[in-house]
KEKE-3310 file (N, C-alpha, C; in steps of 0.2 Angstrom, whole numbers, plus 5000, padded with zeros to 4 digits):
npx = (4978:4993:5007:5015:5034:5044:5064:5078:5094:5105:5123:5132:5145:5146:5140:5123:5119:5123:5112:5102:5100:5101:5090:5080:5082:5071:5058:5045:5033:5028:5026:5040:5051:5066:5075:5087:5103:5103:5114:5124:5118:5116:5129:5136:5127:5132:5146:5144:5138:5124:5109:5098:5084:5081:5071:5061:5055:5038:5033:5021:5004:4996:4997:4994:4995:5007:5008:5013:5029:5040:5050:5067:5065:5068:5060:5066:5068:5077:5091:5102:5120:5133:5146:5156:5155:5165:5165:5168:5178:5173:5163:5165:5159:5145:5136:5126:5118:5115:5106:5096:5088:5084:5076:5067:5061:5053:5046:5038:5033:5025:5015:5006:5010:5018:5021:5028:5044:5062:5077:5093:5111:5120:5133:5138:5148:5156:5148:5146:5161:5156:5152:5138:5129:5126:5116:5112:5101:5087:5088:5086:5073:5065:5066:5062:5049:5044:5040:5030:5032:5040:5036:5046:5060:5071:5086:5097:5115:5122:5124:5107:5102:5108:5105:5099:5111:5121:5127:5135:5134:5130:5119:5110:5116:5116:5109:5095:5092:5093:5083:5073:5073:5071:5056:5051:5053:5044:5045:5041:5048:5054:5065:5080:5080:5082:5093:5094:5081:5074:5069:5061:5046:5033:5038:5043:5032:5024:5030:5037:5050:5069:5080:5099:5114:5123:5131:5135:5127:5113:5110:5115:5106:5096:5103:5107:5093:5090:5101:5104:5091:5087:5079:5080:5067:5058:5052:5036:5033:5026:5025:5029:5045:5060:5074:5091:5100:5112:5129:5137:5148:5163:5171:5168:5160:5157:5159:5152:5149:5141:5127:5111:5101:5096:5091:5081:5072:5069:5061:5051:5044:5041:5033:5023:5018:5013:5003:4995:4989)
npy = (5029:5039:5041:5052:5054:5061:5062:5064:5067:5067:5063:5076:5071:5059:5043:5045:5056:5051:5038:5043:5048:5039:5029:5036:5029:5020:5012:5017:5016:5028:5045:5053:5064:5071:5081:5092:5099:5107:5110:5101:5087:5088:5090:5079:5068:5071:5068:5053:5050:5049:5048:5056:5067:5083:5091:5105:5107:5110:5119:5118:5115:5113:5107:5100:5083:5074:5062:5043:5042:5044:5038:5040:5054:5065:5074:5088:5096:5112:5113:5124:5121:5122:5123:5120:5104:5089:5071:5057:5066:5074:5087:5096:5110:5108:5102:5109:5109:5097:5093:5101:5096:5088:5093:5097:5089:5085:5093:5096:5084:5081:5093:5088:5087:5079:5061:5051:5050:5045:5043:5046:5040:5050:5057:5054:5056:5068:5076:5079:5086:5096:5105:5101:5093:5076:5060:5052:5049:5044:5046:5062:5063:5057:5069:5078:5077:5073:5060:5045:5030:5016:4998:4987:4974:4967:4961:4948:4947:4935:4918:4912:4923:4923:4912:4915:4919:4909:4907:4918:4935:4947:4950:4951:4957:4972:4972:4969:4977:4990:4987:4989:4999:5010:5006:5010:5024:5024:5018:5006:4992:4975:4962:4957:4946:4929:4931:4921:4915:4926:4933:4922:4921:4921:4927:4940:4945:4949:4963:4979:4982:4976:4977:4973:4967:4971:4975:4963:4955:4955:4962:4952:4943:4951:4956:4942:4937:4947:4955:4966:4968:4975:4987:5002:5006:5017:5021:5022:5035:5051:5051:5041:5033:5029:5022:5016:5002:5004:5015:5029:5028:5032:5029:5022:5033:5045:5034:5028:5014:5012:5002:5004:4995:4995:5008:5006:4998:5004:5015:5007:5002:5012:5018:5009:5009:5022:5021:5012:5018)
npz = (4536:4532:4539:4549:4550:4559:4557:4563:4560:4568:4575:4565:4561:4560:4553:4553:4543:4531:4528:4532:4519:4514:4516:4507:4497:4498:4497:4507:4522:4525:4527:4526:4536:4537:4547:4550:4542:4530:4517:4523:4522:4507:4503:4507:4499:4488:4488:4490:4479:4479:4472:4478:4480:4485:4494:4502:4518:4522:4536:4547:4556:4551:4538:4524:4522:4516:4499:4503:4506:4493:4482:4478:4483:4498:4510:4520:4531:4536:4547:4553:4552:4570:4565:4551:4544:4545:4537:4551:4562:4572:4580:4595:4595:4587:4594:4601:4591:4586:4596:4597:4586:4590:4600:4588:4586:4594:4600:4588:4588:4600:4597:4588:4575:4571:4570:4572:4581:4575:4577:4572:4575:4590:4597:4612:4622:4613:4613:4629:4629:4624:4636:4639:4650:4647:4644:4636:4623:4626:4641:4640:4630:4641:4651:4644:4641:4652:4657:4658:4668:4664:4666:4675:4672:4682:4682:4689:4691:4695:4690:4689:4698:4710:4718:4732:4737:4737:4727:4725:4732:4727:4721:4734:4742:4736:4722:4729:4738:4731:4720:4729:4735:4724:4720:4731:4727:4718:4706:4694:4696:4697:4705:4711:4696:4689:4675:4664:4662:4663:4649:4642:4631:4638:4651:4648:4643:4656:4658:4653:4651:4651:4663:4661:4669:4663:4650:4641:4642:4642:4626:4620:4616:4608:4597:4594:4588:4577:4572:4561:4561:4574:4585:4595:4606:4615:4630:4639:4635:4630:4617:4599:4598:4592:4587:4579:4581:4583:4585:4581:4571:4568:4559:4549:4543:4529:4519:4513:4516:4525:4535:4532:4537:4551:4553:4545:4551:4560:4557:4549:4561:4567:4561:4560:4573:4576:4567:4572:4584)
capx = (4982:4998:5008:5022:5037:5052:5069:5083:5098:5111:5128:5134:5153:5144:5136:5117:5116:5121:5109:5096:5099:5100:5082:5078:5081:5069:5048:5043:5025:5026:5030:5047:5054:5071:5078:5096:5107:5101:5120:5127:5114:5119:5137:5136:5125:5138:5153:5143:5135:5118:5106:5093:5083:5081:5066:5060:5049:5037:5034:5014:5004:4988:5001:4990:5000:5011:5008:5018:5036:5042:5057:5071:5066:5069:5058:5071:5068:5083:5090:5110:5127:5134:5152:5156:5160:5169:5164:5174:5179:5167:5167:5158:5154:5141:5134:5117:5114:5114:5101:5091:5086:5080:5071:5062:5057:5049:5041:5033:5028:5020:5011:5003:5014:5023:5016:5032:5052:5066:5084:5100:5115:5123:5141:5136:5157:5157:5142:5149:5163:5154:5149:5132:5128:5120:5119:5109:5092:5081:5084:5084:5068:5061:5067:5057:5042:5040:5037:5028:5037:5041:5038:5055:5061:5081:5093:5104:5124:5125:5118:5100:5100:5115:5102:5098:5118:5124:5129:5136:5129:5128:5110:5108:5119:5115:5102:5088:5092:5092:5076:5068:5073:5066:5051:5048:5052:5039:5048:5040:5053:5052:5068:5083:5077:5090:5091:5094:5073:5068:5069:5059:5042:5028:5040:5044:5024:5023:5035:5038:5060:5074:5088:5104:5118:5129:5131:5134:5118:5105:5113:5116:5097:5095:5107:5105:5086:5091:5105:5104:5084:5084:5076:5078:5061:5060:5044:5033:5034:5021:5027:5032:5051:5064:5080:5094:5103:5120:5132:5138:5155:5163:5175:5163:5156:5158:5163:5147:5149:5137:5120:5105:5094:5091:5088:5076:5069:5068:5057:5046:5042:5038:5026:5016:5017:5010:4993:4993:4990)
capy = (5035:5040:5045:5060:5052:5063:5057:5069:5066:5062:5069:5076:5070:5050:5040:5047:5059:5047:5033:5045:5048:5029:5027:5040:5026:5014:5011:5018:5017:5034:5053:5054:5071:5074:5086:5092:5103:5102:5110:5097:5083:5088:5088:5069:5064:5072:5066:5046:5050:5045:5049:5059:5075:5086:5096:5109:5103:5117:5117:5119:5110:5110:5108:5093:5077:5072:5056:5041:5045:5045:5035:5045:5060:5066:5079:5090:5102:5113:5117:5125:5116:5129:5121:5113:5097:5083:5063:5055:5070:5076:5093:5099:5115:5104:5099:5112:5108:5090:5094:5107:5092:5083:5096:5102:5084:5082:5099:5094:5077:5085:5097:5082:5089:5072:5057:5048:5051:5042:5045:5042:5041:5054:5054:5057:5060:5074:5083:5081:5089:5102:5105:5100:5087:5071:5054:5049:5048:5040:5051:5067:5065:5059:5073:5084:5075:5071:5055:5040:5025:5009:4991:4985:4968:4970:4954:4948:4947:4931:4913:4910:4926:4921:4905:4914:4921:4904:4907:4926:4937:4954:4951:4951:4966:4977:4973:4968:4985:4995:4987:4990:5008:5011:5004:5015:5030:5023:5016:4999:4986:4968:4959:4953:4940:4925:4933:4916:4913:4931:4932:4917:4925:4922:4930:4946:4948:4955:4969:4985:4981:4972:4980:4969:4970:4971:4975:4953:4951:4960:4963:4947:4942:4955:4954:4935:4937:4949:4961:4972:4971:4977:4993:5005:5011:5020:5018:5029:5044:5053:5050:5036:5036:5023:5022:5009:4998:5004:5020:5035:5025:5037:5027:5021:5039:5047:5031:5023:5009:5010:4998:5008:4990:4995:5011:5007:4994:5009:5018:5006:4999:5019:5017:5004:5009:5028:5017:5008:5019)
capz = (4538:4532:4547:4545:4554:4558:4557:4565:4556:4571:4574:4558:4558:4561:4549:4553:4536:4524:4532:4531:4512:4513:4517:4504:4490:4499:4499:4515:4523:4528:4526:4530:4535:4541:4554:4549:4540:4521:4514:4524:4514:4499:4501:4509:4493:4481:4489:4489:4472:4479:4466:4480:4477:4492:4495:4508:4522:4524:4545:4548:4560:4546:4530:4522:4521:4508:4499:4503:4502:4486:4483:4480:4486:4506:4514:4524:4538:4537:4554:4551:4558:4570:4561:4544:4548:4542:4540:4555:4564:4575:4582:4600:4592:4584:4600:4602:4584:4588:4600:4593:4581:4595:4603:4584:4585:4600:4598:4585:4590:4606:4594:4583:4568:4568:4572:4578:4577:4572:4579:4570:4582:4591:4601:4621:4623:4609:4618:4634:4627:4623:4641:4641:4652:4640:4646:4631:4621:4632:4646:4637:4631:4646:4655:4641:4640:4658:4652:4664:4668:4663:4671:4673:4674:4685:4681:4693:4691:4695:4690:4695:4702:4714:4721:4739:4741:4737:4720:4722:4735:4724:4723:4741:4746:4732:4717:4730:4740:4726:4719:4735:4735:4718:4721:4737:4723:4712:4699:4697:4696:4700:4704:4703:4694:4683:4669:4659:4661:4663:4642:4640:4631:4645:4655:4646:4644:4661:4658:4646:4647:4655:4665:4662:4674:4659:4640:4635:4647:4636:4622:4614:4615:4605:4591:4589:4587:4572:4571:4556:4561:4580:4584:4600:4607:4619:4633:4643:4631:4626:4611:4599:4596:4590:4583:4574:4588:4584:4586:4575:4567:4563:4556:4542:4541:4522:4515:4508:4517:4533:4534:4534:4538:4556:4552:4538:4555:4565:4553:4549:4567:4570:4556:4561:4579:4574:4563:4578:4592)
cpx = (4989:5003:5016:5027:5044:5058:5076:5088:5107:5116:5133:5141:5153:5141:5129:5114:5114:5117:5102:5095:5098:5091:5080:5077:5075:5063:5048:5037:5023:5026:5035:5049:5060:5074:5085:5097:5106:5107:5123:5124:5115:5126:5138:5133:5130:5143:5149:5140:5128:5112:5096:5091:5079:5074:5064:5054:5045:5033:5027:5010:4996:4992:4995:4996:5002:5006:5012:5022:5038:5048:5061:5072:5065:5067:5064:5068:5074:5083:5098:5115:5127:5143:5154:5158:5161:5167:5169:5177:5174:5166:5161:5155:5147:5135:5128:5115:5111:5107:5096:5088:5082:5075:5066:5056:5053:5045:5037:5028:5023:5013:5008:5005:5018:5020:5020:5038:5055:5072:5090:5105:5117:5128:5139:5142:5157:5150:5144:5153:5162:5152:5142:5130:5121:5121:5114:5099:5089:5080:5083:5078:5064:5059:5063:5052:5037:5036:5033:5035:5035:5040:5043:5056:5071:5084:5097:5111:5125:5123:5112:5100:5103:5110:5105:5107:5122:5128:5133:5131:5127:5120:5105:5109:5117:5111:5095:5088:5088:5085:5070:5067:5071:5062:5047:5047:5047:5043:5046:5044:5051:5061:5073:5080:5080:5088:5093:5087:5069:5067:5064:5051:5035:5031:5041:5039:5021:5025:5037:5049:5063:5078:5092:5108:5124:5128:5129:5128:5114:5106:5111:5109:5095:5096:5107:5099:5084:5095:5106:5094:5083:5086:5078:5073:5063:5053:5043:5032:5027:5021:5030:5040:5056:5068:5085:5098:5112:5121:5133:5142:5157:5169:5173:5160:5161:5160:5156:5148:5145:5129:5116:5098:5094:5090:5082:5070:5067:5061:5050:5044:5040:5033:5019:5014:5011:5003:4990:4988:4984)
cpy = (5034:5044:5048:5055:5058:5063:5064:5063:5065:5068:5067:5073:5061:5048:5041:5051:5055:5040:5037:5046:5044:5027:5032:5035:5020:5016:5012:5015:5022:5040:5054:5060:5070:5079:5085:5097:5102:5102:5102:5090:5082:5087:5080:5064:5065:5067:5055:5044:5044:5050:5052:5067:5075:5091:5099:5106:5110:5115:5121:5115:5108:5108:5099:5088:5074:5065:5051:5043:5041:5044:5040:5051:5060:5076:5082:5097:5104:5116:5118:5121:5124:5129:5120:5107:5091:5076:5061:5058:5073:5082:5094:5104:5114:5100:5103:5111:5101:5091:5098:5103:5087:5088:5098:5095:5082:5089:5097:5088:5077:5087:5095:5082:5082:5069:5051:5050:5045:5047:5041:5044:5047:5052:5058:5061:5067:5080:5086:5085:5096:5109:5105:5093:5081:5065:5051:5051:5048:5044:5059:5068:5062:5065:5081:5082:5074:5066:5052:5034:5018:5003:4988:4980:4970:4963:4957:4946:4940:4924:4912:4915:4925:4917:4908:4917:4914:4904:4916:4929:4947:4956:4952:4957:4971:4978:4972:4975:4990:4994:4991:4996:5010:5008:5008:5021:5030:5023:5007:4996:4982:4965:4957:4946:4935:4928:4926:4915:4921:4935:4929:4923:4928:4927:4936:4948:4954:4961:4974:4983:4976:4977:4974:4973:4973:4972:4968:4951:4951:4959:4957:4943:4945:4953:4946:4935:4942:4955:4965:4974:4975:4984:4996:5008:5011:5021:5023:5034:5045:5053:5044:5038:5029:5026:5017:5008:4999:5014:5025:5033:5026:5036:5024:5029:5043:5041:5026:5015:5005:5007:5002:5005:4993:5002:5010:5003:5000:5013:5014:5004:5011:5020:5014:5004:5016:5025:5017:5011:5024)
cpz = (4536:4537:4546:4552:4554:4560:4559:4562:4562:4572:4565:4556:4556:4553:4548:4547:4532:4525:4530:4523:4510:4510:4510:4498:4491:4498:4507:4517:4527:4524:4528:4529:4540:4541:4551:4541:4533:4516:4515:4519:4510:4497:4500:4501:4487:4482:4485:4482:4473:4478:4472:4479:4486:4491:4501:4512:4523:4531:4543:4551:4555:4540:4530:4521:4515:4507:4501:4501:4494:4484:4479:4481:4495:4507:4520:4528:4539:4543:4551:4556:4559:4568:4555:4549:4543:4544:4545:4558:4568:4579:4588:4599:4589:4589:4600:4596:4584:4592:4599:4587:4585:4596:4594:4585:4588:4601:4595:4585:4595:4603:4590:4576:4565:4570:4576:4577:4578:4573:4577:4576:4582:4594:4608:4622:4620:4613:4624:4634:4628:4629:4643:4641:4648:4644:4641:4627:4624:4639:4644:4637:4637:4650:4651:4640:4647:4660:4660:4665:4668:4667:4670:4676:4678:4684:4686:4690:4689:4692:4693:4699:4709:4719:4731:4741:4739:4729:4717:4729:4736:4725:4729:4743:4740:4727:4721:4733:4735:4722:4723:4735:4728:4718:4726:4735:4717:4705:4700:4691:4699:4697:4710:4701:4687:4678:4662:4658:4660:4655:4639:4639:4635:4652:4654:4645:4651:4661:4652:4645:4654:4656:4666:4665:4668:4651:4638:4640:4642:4630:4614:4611:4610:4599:4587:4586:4579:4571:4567:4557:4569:4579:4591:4599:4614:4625:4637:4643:4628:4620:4606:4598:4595:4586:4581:4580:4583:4581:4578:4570:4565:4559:4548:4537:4533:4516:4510:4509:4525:4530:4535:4535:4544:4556:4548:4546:4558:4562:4552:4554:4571:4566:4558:4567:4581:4574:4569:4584:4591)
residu = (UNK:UNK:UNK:UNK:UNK:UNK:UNK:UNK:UNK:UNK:UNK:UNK:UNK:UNK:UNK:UNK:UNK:UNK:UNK:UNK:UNK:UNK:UNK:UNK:UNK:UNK:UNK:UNK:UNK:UNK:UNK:UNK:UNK:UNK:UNK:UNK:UNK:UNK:UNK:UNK:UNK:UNK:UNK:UNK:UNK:UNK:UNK:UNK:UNK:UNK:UNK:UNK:UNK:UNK:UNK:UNK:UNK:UNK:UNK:UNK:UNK:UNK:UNK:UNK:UNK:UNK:UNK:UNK:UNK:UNK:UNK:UNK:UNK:UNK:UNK:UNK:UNK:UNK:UNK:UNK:UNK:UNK:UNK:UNK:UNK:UNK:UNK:UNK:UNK:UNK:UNK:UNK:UNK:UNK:UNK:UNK:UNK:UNK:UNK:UNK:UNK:UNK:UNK:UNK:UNK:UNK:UNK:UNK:UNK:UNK:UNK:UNK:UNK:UNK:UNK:UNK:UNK:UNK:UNK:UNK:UNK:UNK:UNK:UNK:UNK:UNK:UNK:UNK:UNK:UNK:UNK:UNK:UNK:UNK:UNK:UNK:UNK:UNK:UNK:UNK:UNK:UNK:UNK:UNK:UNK:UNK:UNK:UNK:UNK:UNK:UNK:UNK:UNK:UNK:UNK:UNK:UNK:UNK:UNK:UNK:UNK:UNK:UNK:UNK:UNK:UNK:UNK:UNK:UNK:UNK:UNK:UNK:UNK:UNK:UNK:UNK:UNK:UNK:UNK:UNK:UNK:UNK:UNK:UNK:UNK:UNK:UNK:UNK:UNK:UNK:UNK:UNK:UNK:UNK:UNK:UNK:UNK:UNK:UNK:UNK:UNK:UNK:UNK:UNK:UNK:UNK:UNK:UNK:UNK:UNK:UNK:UNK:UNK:UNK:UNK:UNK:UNK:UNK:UNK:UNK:UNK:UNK:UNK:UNK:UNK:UNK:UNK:UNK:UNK:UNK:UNK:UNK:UNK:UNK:UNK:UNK:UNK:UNK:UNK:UNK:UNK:UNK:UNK:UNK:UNK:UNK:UNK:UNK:UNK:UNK:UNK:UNK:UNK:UNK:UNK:UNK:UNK:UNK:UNK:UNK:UNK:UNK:UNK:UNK:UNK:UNK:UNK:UNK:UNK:UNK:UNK:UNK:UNK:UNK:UNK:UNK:UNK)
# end
C-alpha cells in the first residue's frame, strides 16, 4: 500500500510553503498531496529558485493512486489565499483560509480520500486576530472529529511530585484536585506523578502522553532525544495526523534557510503509521 498523505501547507506568511516544496525534492514513501494556494507555491519556488514542478491534485474519493511520489514534483490541491501575502508578515485576513486547509484535510481523511495528514505550522495569535477563537491544532480537530481520549500521565510542579507536601504543596492543593476532577469527567489521567521517572520507558508504556507543568518539563526530553527529528502526533482521532515540532518563523520565512527535517519526520512517521493501521 501506497498511502495518499495530505499535507496542508500552514500559515502562508510562515515558513510552511517553502517546507513543503522542501519535501518535494525528497524520496518519500507515500502520495504526497498538498492543501494550499498553488499561485502562492509558485511565487515561494521562483523567489527560492527551487527547481519543483507543480501539478493539479484532481479531488475524487475513487481517483486510482498515484505512484510513489516523484521527486520533484508536488501534487497540489489548490484552495485560494483570501490576501496576497508576504514571507514574514502575516495577515488575519488569511486566517479562514488557514483553516479551510485544515478542514479540506480532515474532510477528506474522514472520507477515506486521504490516509493520514500532515500539518505545517500555523500562527494561533494571527487567527485570533482574525476573531476566530483557535487555541491550536490538537484541539481543532478534536473538536471536529469528536475524537476519543487519550491516557494521560499529569507531572507534578515540584521535585518527586512535591514528596507528600514536603517538597512544595502545588500538588496537593491543585494538581491532585484537578486530576480527580478530570477523572470524574472521564478523562482518564493518572497523577501527579515526578516527572523525573515518569519519562523512563516502562513507564511511558502505560500511557498514550505526558502533561508537563511547564514547557522545560516536557520539552527537553524531547529535543535531546532528536531535535530536527521530533514529530507532533496527535491521539485519539480518528484519524492519523502529525506534524514538525517547531512554529511558523516568520523571521526565516522567504529566505531559504528554514529545516524541512521535522517536517520531512513528520511525513514519514505518517506513512508508516497509515501501512500500519
Amino acid at each position: 500500500m501506497i498511502p495518499r498523505i495530505a499535507l496542508t501547507s500552514g500559515e502562508p506568511a510562515g515558513i510552511g510553503p517553502e517546507l513543503c516544496l522542501a519535501l518535494a525534492a525528497q524520496q518519500l514513501p507515500c502520495e504526497l498531496v498538498c492543501l494550499g494556494d498553488r499561485t502562492l507555491l509558485e511565487e515561494r519556488a521562483r523567489a527560492l529558485s527551487l527547481p519543483v514542478r507543480l501539478r493539479p491534485y484532481a479531488r475524487a474519493l475513487d481517483a486510482p493512486r498515484a505512484a510513489i511520489h516523484a521527486t520533484g514534483e508536488l501534487a497540489v490541491a489548490d484552495l485560494p489565499l483570501a490576501a496576497p501575502s508576504v514571507p514574514g508578515r502575516p495577515d488575519p485576513a488569511n486566517a479562514r483560509y488557514v483553516l479551510a486547509l485544515l478542514d479540506r484535510a480532515i474532510e477528506g481523511a474522514l472520507a477515506g480520500e486521504f490516509d493520514a495528514l500532515v500539518t505545517a505550522p500555523v500562527h494561533k495569535g494571527v487567527i485570533n486576530d482574525a476573531g476566530i477563537a483557535f487555541t491550536g491544532h490538537t484541539e481543532y480537530l478534536q473538536e471536529r472529529t469528536h475524537s476519543v481520549r487519550a491516557v494521560i500521565a499529569v507531572c507534578g510542579l515540584n521535585p518527586h511530585a512535591g514528596e507528600g507536601g514536603h517538597l512544595g504543596d502545588e500538588e496537593v492543593r491543585i494538581i491532585g484536585p484537578a486530576v480527580a476532577r478530570m477523572r470524574a469527567a472521564g478523562i482518564r489521567a493518572s497523577g501527579p506523578l515526578p516527572a523525573d521517572t515518569v519519562f523512563v520507558p516502562q513507564v511511558l508504556e502505560s500511557f498514550d502522553a505526558v502533561l508537563a507543568m511547564y514547557h522545560d518539563q516536557g520539552l527537553p526530553v524531547i529535543k535531546h532525544a532528536g531535535f530536527e527529528r521530533a514529530v507532533n502526533v496527535t491521539l485519539g482521532l480518528p484519524l492519523i495526523r502529525t506534524s514538525p515540532d517547531h512554529g511558523t518563523a516568520f523571521d526565516l520565512a522567504g529566505t531559504g534557510r528554514a529545516d524541512a527535517s521535522s517536517l520531512m519526520a513528520a511525513v514519514q512517521l505518517a506513512s508508516a503509521l497509515a501501512v500500519q493501521r
